[in-house]
Structure formats: structure tokens, C-alpha cells
LOGU-277757 format. One record per atom (N, C-alpha, C): residue in one letter; atom name; x, y, z. Coordinates in nm, 2 decimals, m for minus. Example, Ala and Ser with C-alpha at 12.3 -4.5 7.8 and 13.67 -1.06 7.14 Angstrom:
LUMGU  residuo  atomo      xx      yy      zz
LUMGU        a      N    1.32   m0.57    0.78
LUMGU        a     CA    1.23   m0.45    0.78
LUMGU        a      C    1.32   m0.33    0.78
LUMGU        s      N    1.28   m0.22    0.71
LUMGU        s     CA    1.37   m0.11    0.71
LUMGU        s      C    1.29    0.00    0.79
***
This chain:
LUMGU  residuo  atomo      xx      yy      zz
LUMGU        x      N    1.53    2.33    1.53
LUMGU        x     CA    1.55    2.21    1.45
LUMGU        x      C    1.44    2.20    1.35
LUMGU        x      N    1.49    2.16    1.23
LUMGU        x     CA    1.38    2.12    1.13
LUMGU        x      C    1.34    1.98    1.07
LUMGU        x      N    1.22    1.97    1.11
LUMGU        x     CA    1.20    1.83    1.10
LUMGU        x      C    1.15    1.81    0.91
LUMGU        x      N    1.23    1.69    0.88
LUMGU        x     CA    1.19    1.69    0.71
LUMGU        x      C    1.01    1.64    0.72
LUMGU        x      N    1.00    1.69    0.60
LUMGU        x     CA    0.80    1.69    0.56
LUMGU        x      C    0.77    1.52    0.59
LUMGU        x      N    0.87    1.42    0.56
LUMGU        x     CA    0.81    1.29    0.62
LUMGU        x      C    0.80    1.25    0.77
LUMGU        x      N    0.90    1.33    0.82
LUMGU        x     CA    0.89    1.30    0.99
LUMGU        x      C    0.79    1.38    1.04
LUMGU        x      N    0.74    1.48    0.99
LUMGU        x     CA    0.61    1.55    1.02
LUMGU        x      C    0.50    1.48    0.95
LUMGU        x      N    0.46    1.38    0.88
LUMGU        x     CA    0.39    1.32    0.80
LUMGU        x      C    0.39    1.22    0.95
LUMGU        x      N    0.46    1.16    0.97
LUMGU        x     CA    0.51    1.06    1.02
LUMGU        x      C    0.43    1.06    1.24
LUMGU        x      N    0.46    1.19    1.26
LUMGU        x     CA    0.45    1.31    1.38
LUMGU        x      C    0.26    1.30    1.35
LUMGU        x      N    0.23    1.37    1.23
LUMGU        x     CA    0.07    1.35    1.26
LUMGU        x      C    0.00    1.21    1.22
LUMGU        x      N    0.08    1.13    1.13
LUMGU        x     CA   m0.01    0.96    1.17
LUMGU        x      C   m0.03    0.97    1.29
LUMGU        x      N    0.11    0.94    1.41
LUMGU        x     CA    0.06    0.92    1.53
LUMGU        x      C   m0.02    0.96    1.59
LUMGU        x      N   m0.03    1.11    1.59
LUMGU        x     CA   m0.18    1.13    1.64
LUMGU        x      C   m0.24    1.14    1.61
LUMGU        x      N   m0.32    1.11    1.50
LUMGU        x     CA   m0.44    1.11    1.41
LUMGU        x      C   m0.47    1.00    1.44
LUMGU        x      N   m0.41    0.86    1.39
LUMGU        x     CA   m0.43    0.73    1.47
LUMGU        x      C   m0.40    0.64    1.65
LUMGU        x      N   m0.39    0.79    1.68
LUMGU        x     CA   m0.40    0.73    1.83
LUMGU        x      C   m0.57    0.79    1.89
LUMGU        x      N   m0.64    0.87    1.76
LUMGU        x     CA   m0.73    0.93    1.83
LUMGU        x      C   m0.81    0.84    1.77
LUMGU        x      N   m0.89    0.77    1.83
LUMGU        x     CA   m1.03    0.68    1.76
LUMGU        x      C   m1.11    0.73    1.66
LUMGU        x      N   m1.12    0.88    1.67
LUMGU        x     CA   m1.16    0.90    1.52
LUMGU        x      C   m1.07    0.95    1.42
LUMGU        x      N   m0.97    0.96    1.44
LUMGU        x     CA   m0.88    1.01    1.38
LUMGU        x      C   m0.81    0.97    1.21
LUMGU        x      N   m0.91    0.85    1.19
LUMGU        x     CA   m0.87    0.77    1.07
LUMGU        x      C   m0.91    0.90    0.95
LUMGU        x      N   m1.05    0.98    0.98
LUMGU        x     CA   m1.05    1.04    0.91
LUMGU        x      C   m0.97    1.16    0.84
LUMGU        x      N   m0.86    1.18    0.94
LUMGU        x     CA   m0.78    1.27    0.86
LUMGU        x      C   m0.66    1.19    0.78
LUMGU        x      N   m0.62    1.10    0.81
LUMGU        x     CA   m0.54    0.99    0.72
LUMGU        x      C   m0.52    1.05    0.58
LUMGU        x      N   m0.62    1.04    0.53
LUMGU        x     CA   m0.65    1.09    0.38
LUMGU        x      C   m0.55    1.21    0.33
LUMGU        x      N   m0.61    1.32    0.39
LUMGU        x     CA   m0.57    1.46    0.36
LUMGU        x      C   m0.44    1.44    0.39
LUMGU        x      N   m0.34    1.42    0.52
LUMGU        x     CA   m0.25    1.38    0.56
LUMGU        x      C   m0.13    1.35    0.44
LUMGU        x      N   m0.21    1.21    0.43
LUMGU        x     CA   m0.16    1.15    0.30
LUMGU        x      C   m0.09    1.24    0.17
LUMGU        x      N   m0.25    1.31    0.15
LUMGU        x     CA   m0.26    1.37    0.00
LUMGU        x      C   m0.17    1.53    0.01
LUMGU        x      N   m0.12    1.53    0.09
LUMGU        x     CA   m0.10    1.65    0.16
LUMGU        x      C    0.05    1.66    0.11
LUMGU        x      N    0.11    1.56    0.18
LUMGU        x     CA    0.22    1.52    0.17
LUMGU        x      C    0.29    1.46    0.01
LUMGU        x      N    0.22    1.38   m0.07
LUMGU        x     CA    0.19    1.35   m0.15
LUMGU        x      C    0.19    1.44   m0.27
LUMGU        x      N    0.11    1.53   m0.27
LUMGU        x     CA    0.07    1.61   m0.41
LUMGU        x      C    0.21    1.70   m0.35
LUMGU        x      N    0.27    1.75   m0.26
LUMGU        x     CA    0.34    1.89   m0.24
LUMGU        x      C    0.48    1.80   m0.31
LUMGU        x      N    0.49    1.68   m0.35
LUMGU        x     CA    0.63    1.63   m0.43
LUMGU        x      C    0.74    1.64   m0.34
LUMGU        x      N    0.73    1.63   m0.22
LUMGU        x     CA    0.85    1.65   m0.12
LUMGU        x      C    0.93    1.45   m0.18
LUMGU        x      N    1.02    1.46   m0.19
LUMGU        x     CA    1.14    1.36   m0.18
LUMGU        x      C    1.20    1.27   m0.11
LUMGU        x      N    1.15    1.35    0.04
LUMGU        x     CA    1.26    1.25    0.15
LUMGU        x      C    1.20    1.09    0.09
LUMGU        x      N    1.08    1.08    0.07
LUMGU        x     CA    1.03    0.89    0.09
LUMGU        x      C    1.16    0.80    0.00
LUMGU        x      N    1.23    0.89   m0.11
LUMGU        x     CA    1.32    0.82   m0.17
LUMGU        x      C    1.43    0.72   m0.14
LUMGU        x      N    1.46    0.78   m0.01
LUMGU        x     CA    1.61    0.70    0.05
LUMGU        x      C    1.52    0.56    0.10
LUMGU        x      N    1.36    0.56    0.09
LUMGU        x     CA    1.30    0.41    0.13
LUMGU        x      C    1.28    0.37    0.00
LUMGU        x      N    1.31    0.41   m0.10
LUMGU        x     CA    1.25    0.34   m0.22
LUMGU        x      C    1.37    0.27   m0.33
LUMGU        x      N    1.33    0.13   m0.30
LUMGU        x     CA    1.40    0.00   m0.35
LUMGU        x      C    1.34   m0.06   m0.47
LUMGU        x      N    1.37   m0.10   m0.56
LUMGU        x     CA    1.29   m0.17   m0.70
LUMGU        x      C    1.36   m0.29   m0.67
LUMGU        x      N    1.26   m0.42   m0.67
LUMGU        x     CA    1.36   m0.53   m0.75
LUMGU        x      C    1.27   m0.57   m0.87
LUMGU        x      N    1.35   m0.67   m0.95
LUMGU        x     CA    1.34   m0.70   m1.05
LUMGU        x      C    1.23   m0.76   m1.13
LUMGU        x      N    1.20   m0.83   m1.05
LUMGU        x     CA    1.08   m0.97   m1.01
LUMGU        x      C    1.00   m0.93   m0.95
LUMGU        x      N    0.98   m0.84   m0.89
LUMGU        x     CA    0.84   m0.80   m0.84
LUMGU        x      C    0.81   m0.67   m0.77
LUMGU        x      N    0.72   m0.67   m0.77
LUMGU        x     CA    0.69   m0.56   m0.67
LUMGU        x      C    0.78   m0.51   m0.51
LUMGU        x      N    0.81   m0.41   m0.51
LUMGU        x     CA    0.89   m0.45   m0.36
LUMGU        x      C    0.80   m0.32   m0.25
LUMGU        x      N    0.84   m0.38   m0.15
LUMGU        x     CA    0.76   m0.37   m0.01
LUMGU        x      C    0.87   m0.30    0.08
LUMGU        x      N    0.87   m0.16    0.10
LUMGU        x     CA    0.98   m0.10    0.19
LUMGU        x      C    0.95   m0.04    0.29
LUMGU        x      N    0.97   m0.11    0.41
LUMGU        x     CA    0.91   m0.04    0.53
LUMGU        x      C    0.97    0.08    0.58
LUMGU        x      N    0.88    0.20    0.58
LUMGU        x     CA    0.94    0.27    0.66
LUMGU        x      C    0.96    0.31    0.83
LUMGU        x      N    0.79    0.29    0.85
LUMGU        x     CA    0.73    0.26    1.02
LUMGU        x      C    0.68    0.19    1.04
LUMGU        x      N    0.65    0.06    1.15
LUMGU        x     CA    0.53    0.00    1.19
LUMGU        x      C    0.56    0.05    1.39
LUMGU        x      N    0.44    0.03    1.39
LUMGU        x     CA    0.34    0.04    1.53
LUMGU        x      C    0.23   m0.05    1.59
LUMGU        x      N    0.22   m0.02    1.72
LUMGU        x     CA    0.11   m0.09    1.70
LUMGU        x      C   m0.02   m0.06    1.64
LUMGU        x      N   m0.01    0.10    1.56
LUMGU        x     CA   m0.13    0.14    1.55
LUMGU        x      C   m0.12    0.12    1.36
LUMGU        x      N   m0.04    0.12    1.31
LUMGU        x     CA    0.00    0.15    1.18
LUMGU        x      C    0.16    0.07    1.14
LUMGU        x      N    0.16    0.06    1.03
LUMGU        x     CA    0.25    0.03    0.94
LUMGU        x      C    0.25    0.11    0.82
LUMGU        x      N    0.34    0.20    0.79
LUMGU        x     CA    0.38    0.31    0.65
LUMGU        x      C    0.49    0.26    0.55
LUMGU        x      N    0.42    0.23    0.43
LUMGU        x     CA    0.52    0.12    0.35
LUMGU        x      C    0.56    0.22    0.19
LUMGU        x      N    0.68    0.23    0.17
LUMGU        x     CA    0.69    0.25    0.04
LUMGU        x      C    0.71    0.13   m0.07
LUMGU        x      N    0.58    0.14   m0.17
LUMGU        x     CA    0.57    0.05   m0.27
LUMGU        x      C    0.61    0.04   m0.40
LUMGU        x      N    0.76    0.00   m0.44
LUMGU        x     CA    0.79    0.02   m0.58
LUMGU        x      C    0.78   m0.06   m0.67
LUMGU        x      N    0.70   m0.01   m0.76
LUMGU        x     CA    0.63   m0.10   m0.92
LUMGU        x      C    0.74   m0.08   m1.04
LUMGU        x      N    0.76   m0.19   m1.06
LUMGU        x     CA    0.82   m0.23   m1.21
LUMGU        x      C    0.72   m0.19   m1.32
LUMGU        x      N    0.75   m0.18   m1.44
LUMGU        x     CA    0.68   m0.18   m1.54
LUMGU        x      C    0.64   m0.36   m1.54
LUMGU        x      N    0.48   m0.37   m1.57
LUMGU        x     CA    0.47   m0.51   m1.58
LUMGU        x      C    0.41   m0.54   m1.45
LUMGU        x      N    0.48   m0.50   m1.31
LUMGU        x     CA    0.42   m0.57   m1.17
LUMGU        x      C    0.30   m0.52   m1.15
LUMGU        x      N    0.25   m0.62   m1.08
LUMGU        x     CA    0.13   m0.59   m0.99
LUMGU        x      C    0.12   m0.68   m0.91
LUMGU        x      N    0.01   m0.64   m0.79
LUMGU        x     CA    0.02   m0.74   m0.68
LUMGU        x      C   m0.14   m0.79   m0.76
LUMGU        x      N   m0.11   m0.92   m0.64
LUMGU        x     CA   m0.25   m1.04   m0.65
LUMGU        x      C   m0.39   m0.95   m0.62
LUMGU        x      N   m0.46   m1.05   m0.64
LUMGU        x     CA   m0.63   m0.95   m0.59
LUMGU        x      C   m0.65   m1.02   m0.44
LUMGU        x      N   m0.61   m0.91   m0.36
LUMGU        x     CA   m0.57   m0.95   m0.21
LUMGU        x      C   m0.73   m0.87   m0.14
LUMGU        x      N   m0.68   m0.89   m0.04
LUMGU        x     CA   m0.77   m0.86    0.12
LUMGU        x      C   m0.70   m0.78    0.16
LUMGU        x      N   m0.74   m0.71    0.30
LUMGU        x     CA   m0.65   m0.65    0.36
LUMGU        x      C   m0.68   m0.68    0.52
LUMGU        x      N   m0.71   m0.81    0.55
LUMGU        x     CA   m0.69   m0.87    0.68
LUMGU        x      C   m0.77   m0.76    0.80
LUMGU        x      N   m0.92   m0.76    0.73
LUMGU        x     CA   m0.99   m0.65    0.80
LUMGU        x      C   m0.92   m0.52    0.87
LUMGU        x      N   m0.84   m0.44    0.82
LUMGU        x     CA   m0.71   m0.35    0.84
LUMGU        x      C   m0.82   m0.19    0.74
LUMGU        x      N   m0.78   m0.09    0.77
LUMGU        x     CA   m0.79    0.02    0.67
LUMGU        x      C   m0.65    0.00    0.63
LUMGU        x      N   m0.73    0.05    0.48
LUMGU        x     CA   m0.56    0.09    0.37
LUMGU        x      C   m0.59    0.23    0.32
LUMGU        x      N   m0.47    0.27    0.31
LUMGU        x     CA   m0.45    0.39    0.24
LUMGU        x      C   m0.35    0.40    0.17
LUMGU        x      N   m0.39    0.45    0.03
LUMGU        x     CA   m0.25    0.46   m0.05
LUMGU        x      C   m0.22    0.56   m0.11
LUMGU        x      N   m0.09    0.62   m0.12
LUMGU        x     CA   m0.07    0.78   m0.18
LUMGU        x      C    0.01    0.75   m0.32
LUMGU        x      N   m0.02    0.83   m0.42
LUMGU        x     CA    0.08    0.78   m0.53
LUMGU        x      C    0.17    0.95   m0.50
LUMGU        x      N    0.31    0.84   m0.49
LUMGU        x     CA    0.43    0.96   m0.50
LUMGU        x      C    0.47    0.97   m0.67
LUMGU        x      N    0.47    0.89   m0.71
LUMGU        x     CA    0.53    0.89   m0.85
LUMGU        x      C    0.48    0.75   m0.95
LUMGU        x      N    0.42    0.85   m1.08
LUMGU        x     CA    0.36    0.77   m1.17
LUMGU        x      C    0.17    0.78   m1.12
LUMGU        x      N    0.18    0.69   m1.21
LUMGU        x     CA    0.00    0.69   m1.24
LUMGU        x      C    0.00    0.50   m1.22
LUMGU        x      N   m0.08    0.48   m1.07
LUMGU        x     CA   m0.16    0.35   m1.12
LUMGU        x      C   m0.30    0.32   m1.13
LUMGU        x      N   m0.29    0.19   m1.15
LUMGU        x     CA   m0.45    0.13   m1.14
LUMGU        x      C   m0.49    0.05   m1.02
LUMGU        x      N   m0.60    0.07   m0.99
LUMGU        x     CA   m0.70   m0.05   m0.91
LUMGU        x      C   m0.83   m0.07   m0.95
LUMGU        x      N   m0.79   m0.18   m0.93
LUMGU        x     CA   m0.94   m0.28   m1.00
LUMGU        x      C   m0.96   m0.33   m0.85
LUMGU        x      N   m1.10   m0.34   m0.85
LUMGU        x     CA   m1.17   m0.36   m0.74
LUMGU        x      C   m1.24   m0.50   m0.80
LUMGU        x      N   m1.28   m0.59   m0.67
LUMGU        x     CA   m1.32   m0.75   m0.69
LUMGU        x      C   m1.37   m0.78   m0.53
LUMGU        x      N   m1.53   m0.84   m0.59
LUMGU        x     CA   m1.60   m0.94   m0.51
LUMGU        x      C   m1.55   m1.13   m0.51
LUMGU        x      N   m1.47   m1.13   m0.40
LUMGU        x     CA   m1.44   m1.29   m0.42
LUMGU        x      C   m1.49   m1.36   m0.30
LUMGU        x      N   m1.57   m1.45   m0.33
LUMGU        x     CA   m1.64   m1.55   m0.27
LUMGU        x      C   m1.52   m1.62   m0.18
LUMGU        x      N   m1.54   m1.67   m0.06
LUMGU        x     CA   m1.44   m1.71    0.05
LUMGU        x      C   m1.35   m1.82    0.03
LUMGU        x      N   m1.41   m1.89   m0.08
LUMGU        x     CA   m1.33   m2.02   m0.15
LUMGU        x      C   m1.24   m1.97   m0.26
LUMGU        x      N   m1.30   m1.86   m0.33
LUMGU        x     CA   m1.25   m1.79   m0.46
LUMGU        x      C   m1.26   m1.84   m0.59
LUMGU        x      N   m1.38   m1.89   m0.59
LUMGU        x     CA   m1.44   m1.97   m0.69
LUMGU        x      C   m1.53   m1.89   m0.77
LUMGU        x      N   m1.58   m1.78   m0.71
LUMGU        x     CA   m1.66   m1.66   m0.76
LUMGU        x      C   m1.59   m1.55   m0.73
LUMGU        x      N   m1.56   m1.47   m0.87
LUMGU        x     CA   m1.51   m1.36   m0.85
LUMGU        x      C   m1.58   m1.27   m0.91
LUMGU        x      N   m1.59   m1.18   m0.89
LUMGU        x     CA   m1.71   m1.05   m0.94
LUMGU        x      C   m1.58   m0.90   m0.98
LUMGU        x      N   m1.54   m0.90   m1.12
LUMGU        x     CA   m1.54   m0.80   m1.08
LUMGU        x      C   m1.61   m0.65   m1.08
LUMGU        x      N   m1.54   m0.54   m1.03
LUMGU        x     CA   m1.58   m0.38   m0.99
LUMGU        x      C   m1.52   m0.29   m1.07
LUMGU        x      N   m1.50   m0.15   m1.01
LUMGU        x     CA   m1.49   m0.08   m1.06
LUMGU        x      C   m1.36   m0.06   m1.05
LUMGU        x      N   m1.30    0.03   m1.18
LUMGU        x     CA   m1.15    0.07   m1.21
LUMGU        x      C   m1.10    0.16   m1.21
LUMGU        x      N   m1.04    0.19   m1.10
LUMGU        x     CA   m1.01    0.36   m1.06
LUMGU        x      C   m0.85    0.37   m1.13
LUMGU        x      N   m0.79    0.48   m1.15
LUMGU        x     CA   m0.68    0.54   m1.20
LUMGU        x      C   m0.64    0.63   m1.09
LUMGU        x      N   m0.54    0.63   m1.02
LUMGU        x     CA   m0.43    0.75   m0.96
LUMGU        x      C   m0.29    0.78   m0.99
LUMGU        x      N   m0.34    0.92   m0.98
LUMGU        x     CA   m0.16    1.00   m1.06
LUMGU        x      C   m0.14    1.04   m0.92
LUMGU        x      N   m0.01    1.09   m0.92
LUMGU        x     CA    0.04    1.16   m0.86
LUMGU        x      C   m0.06    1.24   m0.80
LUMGU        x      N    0.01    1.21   m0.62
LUMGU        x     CA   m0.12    1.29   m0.56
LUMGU        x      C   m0.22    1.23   m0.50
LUMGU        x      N   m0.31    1.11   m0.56
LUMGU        x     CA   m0.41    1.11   m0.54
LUMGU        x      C   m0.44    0.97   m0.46
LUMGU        x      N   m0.54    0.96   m0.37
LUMGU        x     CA   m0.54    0.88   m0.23
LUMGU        x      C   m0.64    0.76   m0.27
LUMGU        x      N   m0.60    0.65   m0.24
LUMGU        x     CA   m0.71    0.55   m0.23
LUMGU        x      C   m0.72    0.50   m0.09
LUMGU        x      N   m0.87    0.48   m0.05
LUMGU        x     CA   m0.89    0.37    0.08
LUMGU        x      C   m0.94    0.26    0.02
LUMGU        x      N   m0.91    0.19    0.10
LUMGU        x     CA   m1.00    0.01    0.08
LUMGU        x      C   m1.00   m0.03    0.24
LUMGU        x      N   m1.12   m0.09    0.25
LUMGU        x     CA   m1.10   m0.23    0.36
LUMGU        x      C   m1.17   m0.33    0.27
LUMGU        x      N   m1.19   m0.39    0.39
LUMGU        x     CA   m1.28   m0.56    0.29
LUMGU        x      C   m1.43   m0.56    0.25
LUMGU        x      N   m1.50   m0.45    0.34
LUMGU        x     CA   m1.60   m0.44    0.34
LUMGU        x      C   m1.65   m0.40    0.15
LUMGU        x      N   m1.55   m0.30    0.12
LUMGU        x     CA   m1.53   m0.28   m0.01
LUMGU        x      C   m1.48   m0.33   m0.11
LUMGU        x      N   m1.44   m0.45   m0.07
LUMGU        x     CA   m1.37   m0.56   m0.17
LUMGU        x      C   m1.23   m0.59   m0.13
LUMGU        x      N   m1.19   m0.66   m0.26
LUMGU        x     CA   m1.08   m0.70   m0.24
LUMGU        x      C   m1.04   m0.59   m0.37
LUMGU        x      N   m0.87   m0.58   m0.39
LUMGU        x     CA   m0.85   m0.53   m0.49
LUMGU        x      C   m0.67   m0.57   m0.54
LUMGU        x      N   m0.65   m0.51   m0.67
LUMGU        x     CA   m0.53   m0.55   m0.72
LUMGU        x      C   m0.49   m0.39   m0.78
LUMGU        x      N   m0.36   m0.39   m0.75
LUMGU        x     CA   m0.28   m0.23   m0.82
LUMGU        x      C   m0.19   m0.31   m0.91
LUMGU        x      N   m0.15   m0.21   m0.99
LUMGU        x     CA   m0.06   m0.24   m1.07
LUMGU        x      C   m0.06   m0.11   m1.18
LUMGU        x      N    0.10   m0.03   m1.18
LUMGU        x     CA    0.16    0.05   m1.27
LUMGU        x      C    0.03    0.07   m1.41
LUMGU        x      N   m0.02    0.19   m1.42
LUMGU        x     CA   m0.05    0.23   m1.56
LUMGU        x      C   m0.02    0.29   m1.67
LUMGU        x      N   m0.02    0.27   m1.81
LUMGU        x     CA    0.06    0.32   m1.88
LUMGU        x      C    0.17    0.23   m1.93
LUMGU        x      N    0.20    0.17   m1.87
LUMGU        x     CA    0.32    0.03   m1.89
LUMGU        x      C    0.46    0.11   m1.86
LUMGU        x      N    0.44    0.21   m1.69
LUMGU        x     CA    0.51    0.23   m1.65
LUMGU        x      C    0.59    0.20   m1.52
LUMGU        x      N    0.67    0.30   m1.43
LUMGU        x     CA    0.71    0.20   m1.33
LUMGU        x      C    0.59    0.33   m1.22
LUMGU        x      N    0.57    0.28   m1.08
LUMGU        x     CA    0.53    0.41   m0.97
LUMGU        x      C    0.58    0.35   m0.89
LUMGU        x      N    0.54    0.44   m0.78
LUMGU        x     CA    0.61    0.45   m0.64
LUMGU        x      C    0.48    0.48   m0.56
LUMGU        x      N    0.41    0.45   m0.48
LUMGU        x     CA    0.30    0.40   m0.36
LUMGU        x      C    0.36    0.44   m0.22
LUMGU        x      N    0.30    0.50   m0.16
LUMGU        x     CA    0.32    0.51    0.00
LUMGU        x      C    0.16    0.43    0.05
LUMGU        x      N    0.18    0.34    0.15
LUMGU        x     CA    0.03    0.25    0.18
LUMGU        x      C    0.07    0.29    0.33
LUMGU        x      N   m0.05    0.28    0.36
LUMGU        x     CA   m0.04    0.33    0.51
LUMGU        x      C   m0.14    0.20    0.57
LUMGU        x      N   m0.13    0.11    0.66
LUMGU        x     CA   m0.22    0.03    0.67
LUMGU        x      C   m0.24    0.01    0.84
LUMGU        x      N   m0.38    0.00    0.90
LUMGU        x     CA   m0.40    0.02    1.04
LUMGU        x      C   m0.51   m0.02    1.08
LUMGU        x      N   m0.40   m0.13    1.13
LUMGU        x     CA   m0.31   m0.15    1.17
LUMGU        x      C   m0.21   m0.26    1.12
LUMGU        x      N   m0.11   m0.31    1.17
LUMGU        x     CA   m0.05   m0.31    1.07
LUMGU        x      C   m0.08   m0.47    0.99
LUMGU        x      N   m0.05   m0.49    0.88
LUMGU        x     CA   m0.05   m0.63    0.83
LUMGU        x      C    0.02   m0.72    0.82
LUMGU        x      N    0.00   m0.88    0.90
LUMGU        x     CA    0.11   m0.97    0.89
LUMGU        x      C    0.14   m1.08    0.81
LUMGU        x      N   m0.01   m1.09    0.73
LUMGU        x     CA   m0.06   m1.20    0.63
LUMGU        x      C   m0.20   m1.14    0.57
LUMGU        x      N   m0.22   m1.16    0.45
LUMGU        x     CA   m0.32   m1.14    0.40
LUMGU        x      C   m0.40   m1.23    0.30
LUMGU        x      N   m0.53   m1.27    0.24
LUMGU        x     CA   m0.56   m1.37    0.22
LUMGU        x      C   m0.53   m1.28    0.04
LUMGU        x      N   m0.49   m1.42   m0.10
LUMGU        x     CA   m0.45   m1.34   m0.18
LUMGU        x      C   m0.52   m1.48   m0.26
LUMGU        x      N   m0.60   m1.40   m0.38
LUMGU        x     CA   m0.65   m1.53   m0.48
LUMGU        x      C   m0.56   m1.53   m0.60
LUMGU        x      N   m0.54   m1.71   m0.62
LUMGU        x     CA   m0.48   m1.78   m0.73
LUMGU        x      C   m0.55   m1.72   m0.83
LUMGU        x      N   m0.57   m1.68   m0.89
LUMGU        x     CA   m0.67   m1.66   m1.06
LUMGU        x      C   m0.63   m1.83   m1.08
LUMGU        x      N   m0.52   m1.86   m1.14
LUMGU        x     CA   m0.53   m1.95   m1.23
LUMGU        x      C   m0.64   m2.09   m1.19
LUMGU        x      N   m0.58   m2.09   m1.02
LUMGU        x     CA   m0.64   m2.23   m0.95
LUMGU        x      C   m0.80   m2.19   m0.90
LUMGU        x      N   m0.84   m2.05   m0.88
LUMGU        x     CA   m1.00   m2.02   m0.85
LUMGU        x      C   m0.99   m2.09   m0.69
LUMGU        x      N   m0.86   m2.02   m0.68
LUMGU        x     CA   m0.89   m2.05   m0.50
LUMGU        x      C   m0.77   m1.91   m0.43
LUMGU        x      N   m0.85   m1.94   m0.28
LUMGU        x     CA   m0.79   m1.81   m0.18
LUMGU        x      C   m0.69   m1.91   m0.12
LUMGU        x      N   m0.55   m1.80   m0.09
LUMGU        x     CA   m0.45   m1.87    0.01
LUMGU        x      C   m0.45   m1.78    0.11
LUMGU        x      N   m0.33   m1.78    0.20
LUMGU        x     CA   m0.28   m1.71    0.29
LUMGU        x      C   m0.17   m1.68    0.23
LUMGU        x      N   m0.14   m1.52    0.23
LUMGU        x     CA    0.03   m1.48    0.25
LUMGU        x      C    0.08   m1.44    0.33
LUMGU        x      N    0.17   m1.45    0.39
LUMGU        x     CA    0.28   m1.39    0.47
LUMGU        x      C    0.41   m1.28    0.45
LUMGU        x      N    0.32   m1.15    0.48
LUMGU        x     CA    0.40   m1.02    0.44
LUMGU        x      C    0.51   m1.04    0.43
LUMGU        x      N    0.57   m0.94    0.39
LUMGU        x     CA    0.76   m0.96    0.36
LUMGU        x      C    0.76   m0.80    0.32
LUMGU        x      N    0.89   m0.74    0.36
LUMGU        x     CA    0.96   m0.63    0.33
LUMGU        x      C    1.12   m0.63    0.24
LUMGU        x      N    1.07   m0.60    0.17
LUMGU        x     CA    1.20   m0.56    0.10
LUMGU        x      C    1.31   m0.49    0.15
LUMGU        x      N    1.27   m0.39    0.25
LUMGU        x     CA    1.36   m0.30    0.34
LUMGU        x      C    1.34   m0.23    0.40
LUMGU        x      N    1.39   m0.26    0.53
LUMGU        x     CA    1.33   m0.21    0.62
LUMGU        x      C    1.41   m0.10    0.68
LUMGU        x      N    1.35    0.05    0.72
LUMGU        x     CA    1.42    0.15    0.79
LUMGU        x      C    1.55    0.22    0.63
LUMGU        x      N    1.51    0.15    0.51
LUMGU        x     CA    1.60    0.20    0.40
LUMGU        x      C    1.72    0.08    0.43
LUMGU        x      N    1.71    0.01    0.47
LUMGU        x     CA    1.77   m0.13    0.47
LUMGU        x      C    1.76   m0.23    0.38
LUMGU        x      N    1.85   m0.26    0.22
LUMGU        x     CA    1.78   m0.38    0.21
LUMGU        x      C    1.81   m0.50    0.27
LUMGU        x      N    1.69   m0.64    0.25
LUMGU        x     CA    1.70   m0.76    0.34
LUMGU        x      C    1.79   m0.80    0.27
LUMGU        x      N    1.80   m0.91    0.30
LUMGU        x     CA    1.88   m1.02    0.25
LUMGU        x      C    1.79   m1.15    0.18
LUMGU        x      N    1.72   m1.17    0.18
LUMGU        x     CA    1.56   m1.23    0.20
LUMGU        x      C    1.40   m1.21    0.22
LUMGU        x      N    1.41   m1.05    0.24
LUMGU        x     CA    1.27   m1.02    0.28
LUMGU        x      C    1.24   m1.12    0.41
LUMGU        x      N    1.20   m0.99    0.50
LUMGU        x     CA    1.15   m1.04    0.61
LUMGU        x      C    1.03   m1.00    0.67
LUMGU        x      N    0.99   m1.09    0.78
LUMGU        x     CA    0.83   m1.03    0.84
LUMGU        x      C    0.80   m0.93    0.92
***
């Protein structure tokens, strides 16, 4: 039997993140999968119109593996990541992350540094390293694989306009290549 490159992607999360140190191969894993341009992630990848969309492929108790598709134009808020590791792979396209120090009210924001990923190329964050915002470079559309671990069910996300932090309550666009009806938790 042949298992496609994502169910083998899929095969070594689990045990990579069942081993306590095993966060550290995540990365390569990722980038692995990632730069070799394999396809299967496709049949998970949904656009809507209005925003960014969130397509689940796995959650666990150890992990959650999300396909993320960008509009030209979208980006998410300058979020947290609910003391969680993230990791993100770009399948397709080139984005950006801007990195931000925000004060717990969100009244002070600092920001950092501005990284660029094409195709290929892996970002981590936790909170320790800030908070941060992605969003399509070039004024084009991408596609994101985020691996997060464990998984996320709300994360704190700042207003710019109002200079304050809220809570959000994740949502998927589609789950298992499903789409919702409403995005659900």
C-alpha cells in the first residue's frame, strides 16, 4: 500500500509530537514536505471571499494541522497563540509576518521584525516571541499549512483601531475537506 506524502507528513507529526522532545523535528518535517511541492493538501484548500479561511485537516490532543487560504488583500489580526507552538509552512505563494510586542491591555504596541516566506519556507512563533500578523505578499493570494501544539481554541487578537486585546473563538472553514455551513469550533 502507498501512503500519499501527506499521510506520511501526518504518520511522523504523531510521533514527533508524542515524543517530548520531538517538537524539534516539526520544522524539517514541515519544510520537507513543503518545498518537495507534493499536492495532496489541495482537496483541504477552501478560499472564501471575505477572509481568510481556516481548513482543518487533523486535530489531536497533541496537535491541530490547518490549511490556510489567503485572498489577495487578507490577513489575520496581530494575534497570540494561546501559549501553543506554531508552525507554518508556505505551500503556495510568498507571505509576510510582522512580528509585535503588545502590552496585555493592548494599549502599547511595539512593533518587530518583518520576515518574508516563499514557498517552502518554515516559521515558528510562541508568545514568548511575540505576537504576530501574516498576510499574502506581493498583493497576492497563498496557501499556509500551520501546525499548532497543541491545538488552539481561542486566541487573544488586538483591535488596532480601539488599542485593546479581545478573545477569539477559532472557527474552521472545513473540516476533513468539508465545507461548514457556518464555521465551526
Amino acid at each position: 500500500m502507498t501512503f500519499a506524502p501527506l499521510d506520511t507528513l501526518l504518520a511522523e507529526l504523531d510521533v514527533a509530537l508524542a515524543d517530548p522532545q520531538g517538537g524539534s523535528r516539526v520544522a524539517k518535517l514541515l519544510e520537507n514536505y513543503a518545498f518537495a511541492r507534493h499536492d495532496d493538501w489541495r482537496r483541504f484548500a477552501f478560499f472564501e471571499a471575505t477572509y481568510y479561511a481556516r481548513n482543518l485537516i487533523r486535530r489531536s490532543d497533541l496537535y491541530e494541522l490547518i490549511v490556510l487560504c489567503w485572498g489577495q488583500g487578507q490577513r489575520s489580526p496581530i494575534h497570540d497563540h494561546a501559549e501553543q507552538r506554531c508552525w507554518m509552512a508556505v505551500l503556495d505563494g510568498t507571505v509576510r509576518e510582522s512580528l509585535f510586542q503588545v502590552s496585555p491591555d493592548g494599549r502599547v504596541v511595539t512593533p518587530g521584525a518583518v520576515r518574508q516566506f516563499r514557498q517552502g519556507g518554515v516559521a515558528f512563533i510562541v508568545d514568548s516571541i511575540g505576537w504576530h500578523r501574516i498576510e499574502p505578499d506581493a498583493g497576492g493570494a497563498a496557501v499556509t499549512l500551520h501546525l499548532y501544539s497543541k491545538p488552539i481554541r481561542e486566541c487573544r487578537i488586538l483591535d488596532e483601531d480601539a488599542g485593546r486585546v479581545s478573545t477569539k473563538r477559532m472557527r474552521y472553514h472545513s473540516i476533513g475537506g468539508v465545507v461548514q455551513a457556518a464555521g465551526v469550533g
